[in-house]
TORKOL-4160 file (C-alpha; in steps of 0.2 Angstrom, whole numbers, padded with zeros to 4 digits, m for minus):
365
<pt num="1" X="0053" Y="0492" Z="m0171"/>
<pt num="2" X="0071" Y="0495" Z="m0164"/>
<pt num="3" X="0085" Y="0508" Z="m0168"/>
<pt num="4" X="0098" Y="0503" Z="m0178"/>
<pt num="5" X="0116" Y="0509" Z="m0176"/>
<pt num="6" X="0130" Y="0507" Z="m0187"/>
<pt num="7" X="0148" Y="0507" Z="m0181"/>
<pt num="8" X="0164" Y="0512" Z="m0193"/>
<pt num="9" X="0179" Y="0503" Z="m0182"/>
<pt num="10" X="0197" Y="0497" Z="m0191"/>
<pt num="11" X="0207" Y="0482" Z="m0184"/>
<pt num="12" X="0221" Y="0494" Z="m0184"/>
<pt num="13" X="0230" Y="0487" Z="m0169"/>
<pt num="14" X="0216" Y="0482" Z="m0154"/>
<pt num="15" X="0209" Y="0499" Z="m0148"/>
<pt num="16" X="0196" Y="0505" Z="m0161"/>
<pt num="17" X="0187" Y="0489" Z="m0161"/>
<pt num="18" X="0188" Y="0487" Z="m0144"/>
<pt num="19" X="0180" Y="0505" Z="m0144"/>
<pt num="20" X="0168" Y="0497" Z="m0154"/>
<pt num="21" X="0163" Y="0482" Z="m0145"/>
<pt num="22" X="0159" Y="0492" Z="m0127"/>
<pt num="23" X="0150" Y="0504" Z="m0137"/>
<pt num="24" X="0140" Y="0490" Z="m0145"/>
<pt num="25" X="0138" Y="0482" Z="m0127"/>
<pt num="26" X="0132" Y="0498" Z="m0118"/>
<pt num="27" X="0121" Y="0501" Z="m0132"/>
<pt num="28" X="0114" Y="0486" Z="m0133"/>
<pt num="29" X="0100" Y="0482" Z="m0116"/>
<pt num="30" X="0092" Y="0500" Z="m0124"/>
<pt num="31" X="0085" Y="0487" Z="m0141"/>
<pt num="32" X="0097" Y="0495" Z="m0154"/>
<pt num="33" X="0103" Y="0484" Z="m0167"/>
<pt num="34" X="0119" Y="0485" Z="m0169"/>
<pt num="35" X="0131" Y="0484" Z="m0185"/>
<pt num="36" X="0149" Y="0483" Z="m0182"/>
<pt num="37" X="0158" Y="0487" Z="m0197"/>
<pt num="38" X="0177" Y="0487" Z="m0203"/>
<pt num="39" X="0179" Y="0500" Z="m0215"/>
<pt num="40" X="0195" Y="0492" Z="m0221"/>
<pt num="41" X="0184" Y="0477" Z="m0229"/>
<pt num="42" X="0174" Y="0491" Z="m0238"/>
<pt num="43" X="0190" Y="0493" Z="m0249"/>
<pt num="44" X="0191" Y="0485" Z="m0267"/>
<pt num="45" X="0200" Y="0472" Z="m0272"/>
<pt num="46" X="0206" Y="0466" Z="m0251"/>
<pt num="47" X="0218" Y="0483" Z="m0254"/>
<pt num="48" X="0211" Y="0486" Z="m0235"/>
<pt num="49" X="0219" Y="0471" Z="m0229"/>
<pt num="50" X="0236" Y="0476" Z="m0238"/>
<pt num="51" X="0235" Y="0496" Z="m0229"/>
<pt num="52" X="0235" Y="0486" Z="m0211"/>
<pt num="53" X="0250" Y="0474" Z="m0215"/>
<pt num="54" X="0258" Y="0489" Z="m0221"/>
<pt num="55" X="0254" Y="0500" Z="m0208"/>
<pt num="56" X="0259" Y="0486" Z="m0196"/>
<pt num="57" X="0276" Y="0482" Z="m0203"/>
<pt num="58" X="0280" Y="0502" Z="m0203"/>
<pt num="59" X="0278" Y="0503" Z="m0184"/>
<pt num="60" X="0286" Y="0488" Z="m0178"/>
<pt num="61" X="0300" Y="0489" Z="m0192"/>
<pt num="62" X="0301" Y="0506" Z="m0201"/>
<pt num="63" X="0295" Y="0518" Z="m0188"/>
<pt num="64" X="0302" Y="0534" Z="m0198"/>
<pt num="65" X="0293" Y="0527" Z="m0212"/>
<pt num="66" X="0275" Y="0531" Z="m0203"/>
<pt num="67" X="0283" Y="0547" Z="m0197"/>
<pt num="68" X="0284" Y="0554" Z="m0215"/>
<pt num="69" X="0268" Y="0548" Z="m0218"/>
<pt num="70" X="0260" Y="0557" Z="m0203"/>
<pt num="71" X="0268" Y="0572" Z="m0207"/>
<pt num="72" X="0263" Y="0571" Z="m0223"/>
<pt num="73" X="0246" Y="0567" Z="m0222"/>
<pt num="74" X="0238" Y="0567" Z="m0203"/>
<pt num="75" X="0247" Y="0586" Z="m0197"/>
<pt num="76" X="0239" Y="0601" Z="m0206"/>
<pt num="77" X="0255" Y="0608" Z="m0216"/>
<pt num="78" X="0253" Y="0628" Z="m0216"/>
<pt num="79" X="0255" Y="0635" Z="m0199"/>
<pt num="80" X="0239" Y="0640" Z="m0188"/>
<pt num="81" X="0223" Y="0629" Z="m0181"/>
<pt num="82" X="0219" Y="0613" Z="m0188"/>
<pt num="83" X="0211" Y="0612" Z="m0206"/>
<pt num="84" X="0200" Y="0594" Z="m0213"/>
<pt num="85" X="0212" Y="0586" Z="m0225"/>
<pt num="86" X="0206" Y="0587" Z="m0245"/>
<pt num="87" X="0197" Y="0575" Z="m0253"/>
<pt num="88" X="0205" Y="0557" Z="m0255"/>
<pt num="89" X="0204" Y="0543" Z="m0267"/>
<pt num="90" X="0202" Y="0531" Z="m0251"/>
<pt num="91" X="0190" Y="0538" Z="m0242"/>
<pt num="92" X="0180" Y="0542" Z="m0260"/>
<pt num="93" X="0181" Y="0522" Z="m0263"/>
<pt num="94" X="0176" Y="0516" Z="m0244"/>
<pt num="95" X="0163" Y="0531" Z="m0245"/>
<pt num="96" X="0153" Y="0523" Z="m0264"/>
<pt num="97" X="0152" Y="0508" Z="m0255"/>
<pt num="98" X="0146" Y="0514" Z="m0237"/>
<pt num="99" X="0134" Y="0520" Z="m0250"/>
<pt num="100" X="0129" Y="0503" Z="m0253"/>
<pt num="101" X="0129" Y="0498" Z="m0237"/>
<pt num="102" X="0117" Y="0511" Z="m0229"/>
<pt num="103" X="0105" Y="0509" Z="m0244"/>
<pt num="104" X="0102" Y="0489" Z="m0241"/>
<pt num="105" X="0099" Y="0492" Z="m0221"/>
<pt num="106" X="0097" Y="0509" Z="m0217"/>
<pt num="107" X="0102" Y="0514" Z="m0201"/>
<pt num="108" X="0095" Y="0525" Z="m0189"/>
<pt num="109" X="0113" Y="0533" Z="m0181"/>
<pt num="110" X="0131" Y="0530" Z="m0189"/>
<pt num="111" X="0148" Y="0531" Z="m0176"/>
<pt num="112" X="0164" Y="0532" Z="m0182"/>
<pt num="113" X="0179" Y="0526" Z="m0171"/>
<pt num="114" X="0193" Y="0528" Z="m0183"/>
<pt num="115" X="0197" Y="0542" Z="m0193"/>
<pt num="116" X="0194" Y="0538" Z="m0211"/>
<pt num="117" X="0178" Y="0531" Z="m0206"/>
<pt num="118" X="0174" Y="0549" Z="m0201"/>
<pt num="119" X="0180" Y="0555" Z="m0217"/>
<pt num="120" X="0170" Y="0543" Z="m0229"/>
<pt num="121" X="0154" Y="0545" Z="m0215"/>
<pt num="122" X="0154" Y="0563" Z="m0218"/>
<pt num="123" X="0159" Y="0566" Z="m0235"/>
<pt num="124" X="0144" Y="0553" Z="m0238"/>
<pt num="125" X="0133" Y="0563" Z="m0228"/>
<pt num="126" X="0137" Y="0582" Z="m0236"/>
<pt num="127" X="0135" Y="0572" Z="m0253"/>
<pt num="128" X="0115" Y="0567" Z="m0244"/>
<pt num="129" X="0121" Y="0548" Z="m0247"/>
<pt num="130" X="0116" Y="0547" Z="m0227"/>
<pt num="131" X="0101" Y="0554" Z="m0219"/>
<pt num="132" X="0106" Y="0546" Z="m0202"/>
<pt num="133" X="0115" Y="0558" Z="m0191"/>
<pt num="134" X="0133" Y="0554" Z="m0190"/>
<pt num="135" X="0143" Y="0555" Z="m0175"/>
<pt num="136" X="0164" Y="0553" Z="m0173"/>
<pt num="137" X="0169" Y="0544" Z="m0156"/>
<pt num="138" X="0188" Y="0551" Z="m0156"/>
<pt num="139" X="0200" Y="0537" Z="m0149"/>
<pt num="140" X="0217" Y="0549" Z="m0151"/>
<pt num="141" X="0220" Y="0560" Z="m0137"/>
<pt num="142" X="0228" Y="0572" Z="m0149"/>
<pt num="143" X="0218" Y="0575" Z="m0163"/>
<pt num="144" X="0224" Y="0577" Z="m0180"/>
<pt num="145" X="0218" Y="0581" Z="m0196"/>
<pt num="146" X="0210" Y="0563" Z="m0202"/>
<pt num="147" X="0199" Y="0563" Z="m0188"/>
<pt num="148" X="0190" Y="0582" Z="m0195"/>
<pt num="149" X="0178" Y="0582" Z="m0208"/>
<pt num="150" X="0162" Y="0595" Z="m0206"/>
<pt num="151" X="0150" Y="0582" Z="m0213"/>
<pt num="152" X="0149" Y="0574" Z="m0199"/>
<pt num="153" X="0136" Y="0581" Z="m0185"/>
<pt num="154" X="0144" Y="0579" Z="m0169"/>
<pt num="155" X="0160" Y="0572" Z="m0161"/>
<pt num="156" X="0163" Y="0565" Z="m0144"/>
<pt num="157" X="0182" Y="0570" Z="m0139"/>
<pt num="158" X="0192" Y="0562" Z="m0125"/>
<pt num="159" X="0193" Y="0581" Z="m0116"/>
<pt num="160" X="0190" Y="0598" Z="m0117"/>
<pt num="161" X="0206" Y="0604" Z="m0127"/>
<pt num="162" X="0201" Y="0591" Z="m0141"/>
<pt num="163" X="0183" Y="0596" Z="m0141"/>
<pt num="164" X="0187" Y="0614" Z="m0144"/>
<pt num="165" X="0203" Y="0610" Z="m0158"/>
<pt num="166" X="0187" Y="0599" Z="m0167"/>
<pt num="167" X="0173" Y="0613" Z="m0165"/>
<pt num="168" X="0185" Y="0627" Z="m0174"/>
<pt num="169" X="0192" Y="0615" Z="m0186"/>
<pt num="170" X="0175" Y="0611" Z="m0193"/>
<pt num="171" X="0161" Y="0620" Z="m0185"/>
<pt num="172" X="0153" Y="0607" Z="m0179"/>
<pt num="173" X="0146" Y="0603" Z="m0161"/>
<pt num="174" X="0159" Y="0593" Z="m0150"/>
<pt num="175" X="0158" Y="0589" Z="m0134"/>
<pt num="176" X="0167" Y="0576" Z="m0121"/>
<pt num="177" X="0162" Y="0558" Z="m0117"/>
<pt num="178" X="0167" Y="0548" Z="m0103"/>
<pt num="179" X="0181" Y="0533" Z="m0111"/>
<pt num="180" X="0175" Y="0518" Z="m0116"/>
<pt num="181" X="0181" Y="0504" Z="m0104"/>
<pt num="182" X="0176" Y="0489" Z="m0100"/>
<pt num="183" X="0168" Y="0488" Z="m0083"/>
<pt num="184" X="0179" Y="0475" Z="m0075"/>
<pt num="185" X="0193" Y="0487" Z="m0077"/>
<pt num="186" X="0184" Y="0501" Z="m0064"/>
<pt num="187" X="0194" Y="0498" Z="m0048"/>
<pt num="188" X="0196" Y="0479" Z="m0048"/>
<pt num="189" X="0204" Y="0470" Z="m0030"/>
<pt num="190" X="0222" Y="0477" Z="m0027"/>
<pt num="191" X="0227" Y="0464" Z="m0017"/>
<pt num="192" X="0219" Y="0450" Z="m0027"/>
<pt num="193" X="0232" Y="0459" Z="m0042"/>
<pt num="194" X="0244" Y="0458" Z="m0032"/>
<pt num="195" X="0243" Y="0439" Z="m0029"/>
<pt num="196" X="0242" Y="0436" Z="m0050"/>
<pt num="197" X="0257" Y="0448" Z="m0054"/>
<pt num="198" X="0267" Y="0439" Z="m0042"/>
<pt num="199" X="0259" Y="0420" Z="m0048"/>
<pt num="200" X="0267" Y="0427" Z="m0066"/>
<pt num="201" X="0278" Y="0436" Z="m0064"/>
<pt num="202" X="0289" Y="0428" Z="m0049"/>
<pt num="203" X="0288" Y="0444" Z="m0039"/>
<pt num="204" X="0291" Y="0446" Z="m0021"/>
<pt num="205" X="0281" Y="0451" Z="m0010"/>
<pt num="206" X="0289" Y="0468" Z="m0008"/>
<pt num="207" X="0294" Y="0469" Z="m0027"/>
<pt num="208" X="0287" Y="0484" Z="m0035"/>
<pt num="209" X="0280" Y="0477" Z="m0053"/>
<pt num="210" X="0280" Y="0491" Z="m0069"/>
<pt num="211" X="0267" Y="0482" Z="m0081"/>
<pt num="212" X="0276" Y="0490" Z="m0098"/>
<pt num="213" X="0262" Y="0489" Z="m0111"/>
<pt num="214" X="0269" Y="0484" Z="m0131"/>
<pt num="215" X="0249" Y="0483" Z="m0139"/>
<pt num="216" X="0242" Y="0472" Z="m0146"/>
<pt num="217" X="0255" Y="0470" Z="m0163"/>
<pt num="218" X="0270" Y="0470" Z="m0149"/>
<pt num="219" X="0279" Y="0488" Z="m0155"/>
<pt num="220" X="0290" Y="0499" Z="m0149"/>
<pt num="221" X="0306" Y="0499" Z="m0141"/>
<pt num="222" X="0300" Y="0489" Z="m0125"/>
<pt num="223" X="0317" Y="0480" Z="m0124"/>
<pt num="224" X="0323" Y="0495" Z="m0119"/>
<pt num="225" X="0309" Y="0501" Z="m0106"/>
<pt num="226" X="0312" Y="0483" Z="m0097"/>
<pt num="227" X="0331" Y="0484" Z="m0097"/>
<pt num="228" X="0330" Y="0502" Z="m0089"/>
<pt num="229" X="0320" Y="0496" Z="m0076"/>
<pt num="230" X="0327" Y="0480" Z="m0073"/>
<pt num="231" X="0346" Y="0489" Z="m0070"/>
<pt num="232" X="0337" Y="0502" Z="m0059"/>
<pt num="233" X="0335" Y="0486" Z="m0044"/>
<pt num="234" X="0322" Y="0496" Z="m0040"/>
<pt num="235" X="0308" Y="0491" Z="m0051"/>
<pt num="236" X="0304" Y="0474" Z="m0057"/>
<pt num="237" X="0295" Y="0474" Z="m0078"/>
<pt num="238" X="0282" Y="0463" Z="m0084"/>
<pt num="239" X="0281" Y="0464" Z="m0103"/>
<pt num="240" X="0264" Y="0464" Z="m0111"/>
<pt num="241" X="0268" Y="0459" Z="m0129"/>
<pt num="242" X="0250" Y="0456" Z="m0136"/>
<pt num="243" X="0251" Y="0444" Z="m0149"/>
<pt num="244" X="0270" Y="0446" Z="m0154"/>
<pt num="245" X="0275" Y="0431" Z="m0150"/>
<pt num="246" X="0292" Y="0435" Z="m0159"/>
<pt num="247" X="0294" Y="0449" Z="m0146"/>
<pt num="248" X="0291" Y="0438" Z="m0132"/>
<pt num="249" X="0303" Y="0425" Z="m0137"/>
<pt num="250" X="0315" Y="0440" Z="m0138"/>
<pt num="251" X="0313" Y="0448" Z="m0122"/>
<pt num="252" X="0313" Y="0431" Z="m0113"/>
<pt num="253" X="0330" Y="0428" Z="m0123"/>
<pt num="254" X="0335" Y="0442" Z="m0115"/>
<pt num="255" X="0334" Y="0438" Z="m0096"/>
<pt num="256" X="0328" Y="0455" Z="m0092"/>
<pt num="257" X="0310" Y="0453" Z="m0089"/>
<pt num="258" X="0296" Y="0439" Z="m0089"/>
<pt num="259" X="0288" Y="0442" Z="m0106"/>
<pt num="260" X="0268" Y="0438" Z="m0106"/>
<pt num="261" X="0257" Y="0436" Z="m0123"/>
<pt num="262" X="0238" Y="0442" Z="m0126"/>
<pt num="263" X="0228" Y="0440" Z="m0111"/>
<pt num="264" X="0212" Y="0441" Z="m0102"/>
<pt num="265" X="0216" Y="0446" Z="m0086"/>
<pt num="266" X="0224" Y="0463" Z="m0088"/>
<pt num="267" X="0212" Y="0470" Z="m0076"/>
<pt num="268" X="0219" Y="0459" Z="m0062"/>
<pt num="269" X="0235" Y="0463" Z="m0066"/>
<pt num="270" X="0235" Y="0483" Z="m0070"/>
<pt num="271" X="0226" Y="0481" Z="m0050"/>
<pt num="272" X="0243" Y="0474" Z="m0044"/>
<pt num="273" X="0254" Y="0484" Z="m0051"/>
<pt num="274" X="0264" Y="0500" Z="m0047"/>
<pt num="275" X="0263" Y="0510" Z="m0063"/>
<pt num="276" X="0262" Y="0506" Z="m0082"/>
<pt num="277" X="0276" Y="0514" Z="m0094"/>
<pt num="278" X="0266" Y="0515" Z="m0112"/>
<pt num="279" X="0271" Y="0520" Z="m0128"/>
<pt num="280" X="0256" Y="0524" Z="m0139"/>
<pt num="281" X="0243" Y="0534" Z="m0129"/>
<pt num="282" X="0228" Y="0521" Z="m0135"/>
<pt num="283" X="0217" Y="0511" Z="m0125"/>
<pt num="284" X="0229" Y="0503" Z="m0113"/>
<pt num="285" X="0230" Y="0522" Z="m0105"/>
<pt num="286" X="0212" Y="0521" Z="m0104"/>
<pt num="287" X="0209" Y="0505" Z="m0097"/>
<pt num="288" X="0225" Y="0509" Z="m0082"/>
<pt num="289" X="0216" Y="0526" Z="m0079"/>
<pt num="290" X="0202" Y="0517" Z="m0076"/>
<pt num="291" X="0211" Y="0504" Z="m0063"/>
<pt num="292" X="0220" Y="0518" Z="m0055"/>
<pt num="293" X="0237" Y="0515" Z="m0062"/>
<pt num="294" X="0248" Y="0528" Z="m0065"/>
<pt num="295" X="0252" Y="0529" Z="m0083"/>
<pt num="296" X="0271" Y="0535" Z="m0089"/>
<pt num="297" X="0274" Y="0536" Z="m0109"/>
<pt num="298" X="0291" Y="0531" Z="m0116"/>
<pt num="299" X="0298" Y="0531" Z="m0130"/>
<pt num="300" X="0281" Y="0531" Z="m0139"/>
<pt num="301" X="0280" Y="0528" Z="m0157"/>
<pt num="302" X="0278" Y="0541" Z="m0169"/>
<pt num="303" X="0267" Y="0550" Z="m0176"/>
<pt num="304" X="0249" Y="0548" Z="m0167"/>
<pt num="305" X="0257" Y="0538" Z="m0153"/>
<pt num="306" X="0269" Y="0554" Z="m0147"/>
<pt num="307" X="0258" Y="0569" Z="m0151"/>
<pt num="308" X="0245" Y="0560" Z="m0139"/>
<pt num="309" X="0258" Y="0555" Z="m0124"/>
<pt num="310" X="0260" Y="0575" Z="m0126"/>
<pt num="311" X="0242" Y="0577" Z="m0124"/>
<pt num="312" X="0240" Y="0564" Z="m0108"/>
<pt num="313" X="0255" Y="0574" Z="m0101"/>
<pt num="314" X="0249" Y="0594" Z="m0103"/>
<pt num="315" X="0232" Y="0587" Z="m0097"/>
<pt num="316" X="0241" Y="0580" Z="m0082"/>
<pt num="317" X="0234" Y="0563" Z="m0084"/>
<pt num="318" X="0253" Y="0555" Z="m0087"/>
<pt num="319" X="0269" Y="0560" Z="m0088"/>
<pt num="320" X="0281" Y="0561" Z="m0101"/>
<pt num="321" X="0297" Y="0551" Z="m0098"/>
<pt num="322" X="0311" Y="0556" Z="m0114"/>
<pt num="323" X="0326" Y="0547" Z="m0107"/>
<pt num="324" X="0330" Y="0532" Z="m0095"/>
<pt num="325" X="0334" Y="0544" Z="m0080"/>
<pt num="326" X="0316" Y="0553" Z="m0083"/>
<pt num="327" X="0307" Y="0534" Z="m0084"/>
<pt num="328" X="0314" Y="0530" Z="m0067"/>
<pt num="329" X="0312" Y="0548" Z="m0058"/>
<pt num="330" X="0293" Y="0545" Z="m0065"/>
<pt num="331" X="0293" Y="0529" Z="m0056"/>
<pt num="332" X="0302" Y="0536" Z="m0038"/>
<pt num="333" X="0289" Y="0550" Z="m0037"/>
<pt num="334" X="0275" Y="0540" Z="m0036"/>
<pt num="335" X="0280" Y="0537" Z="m0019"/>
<pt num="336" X="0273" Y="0552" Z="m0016"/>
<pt num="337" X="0253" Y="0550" Z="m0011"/>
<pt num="338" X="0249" Y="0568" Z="m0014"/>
<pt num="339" X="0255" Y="0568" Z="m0032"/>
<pt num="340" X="0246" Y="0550" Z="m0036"/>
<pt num="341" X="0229" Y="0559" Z="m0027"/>
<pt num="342" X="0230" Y="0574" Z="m0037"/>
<pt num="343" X="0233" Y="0564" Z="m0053"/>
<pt num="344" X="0222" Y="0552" Z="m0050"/>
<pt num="345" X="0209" Y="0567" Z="m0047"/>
<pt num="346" X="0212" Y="0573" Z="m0067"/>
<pt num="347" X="0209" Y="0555" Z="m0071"/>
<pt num="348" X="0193" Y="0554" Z="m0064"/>
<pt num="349" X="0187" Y="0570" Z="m0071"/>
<pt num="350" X="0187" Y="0560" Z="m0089"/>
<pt num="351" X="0176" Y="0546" Z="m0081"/>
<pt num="352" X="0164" Y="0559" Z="m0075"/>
<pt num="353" X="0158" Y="0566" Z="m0091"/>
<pt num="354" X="0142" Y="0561" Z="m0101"/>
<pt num="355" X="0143" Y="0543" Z="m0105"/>
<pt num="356" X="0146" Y="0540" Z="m0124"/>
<pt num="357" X="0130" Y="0527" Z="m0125"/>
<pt num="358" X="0120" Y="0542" Z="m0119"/>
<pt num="359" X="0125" Y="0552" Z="m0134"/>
<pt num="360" X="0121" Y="0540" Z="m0146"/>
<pt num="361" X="0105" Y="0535" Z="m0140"/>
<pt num="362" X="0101" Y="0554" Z="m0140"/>
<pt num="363" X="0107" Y="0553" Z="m0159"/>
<pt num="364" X="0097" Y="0538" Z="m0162"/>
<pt num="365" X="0081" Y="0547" Z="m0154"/>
């Protein structure tokens, strides 16, 4: 009989199912049965649906809203190293019926890639609700105090510096895992990018294109990011918007940029490009470090989005832009090849750690 491994995601934005979904695909050709479940349908009464449309409307219209919440509830509020957060009524209510879930198909390995999976995951198994080991995949580079909970049995961070914050926090075994990208976006045909940005974009041929990535819920202050670069006359902006299409419509409005919705062809496009200007430090970063393309963070929204734009950058993966004359000296000195090489060396370092599939499976046994 097969192994069975279940996945905690949350369609919070695209990045922690996408997580999910590679996970599930790598794990997969080893005959593991995979569950895939979103922990915000384990809420009562569709209250889980009603935390995402909350949570989306904050970012794209109230970001300081979510920056009192973060602080409030995500950063540890005494001085020191990171503590777990206290109990919650939410993750109490997702864990009773994770509870129920486990008992009618009990797997053999639990994954959490969001971070009040990880709470419910391991206050279920301290309680000895779960007898499967259960492991948290962290998708923040910056890890704060949702993510900890000693229940839990290991954690595969995104670097060293996170693995060690996690161990001292909770005690438990942490350890670094390669990031979870798709394999079309290791190293796909430059020039063959080249020809697509240019087919959509109506680049020249000697026209240096910035992708400037808005998610997939389109947030952020993008309209700002393309407007900078397009009065620089240095550097033309493509906007990704995901699936704002209100925010396309703007920025086309606009004249500044062309403005492009959800698609499947970002790996062809991140080939062509000369650099991408983020904002929230999610899996966008992870699928340009994997292409090769220079990541610069600007304006990034609050909370999670900043703190891990700080981390990329002390970790020399990124750099930190914090005004519209920092964005474009970003952009000038990747003219310089010994500063792409040696940045593109830190990048690989993240690719050649254990592969995540290879700690589940381990888990699994």
């Amino acid at each position: 009989m097969g192994k069975r491994l279940l996945i905690l995601t949350a369609g919070m934005g695209a990045g922690h199912d996408a997580v999910a979904g590679e996970l599930e695909r790598r794990v997969a050709p080893h005959g593991v049965e995979v569950s895939v479940v979103d922990v915000l349908d384990l809420v009562p009464l569709r209250l889980g649906r009603g935390l995402r449309r909350a949570y989306a409307g904050a970012i794209r219209s109230a970001p300081w809203l979510y920056a009192a919440v973060y602080r409030a509830f995500f950063v540890s509020r005494r001085p020191g190293p990171l503590r777990p957060p206290p109990p919650s009524p939410l993750t109490a209510l997702i864990a009773a019926r994770l509870h129920h879930r486990v008992r009618e198909l009990p797997p053999d390995a639990v994954v959490s890639t969001f971070h009040v999976a990880a709470q419910a995951a391991g206050r279920l198994r301290r309680a000895g609700g779960l007898d499967a080991p259960s492991l948290v995949l962290l998708t923040d580079f910056a890890v704060h105090r949702m993510w900890l909970h000693p229940g839990n049995d290991r954690y595969l961070c995104p670097d060293k510096a996170a693995a060690r914050a996690v161990t001292a926090a909770t005690g438990r075994p942490a350890s670094t895992c390669a990031p979870l990208v798709p394999p079309e976006f290791r190293r796909p045909d430059a020039r063959d990018g080249r020809a697509r940005l240019r087919e959509v974009s109506g680049a020249g041929p000697d026209e240096r294109v910035v992708l400037i990535s808005a998610g997939a819920w389109g947030v952020g202050r993008v309209v700002e990011a393309a407007g900078v670069l397009a009065a620089s006359g240095r550097y033309r902006p493509v906007v990704l918007c995901g699936r704002n299409g209100h925010l396309r419509r703007r920025i086309l409005g606009t004249g500044l940029a062309p403005a492009l919705g959800w698609r499947d062809d970002v790996p062809r496009l991140m080939a062509g490009a000369y650099a991408l200007v983020d904002n929230a430090a999610g899996m966008m970063c992870r699928e340009a470090f994997a292409c090769g393309l220079p990541v610069i963070s600007y304006r990034p929204i609050p909370g999670h989005g900043r703190d891990g734009a700080r981390a990329m950058a002390r970790g020399g993966l990124s750099v930190y832009a914090h005004s519209p004359a920092e964005l474009v000296q970003a952009l000038d000195r990747l003219e310089d090849g010994a500063l792409r090489r040696t940045r593109a060396a830190r990048v690989d370092a993240l690719f050649s750690a254990e592969p995540a599939e290879q700690a589940v499976c381990a888990a699994l046994g």
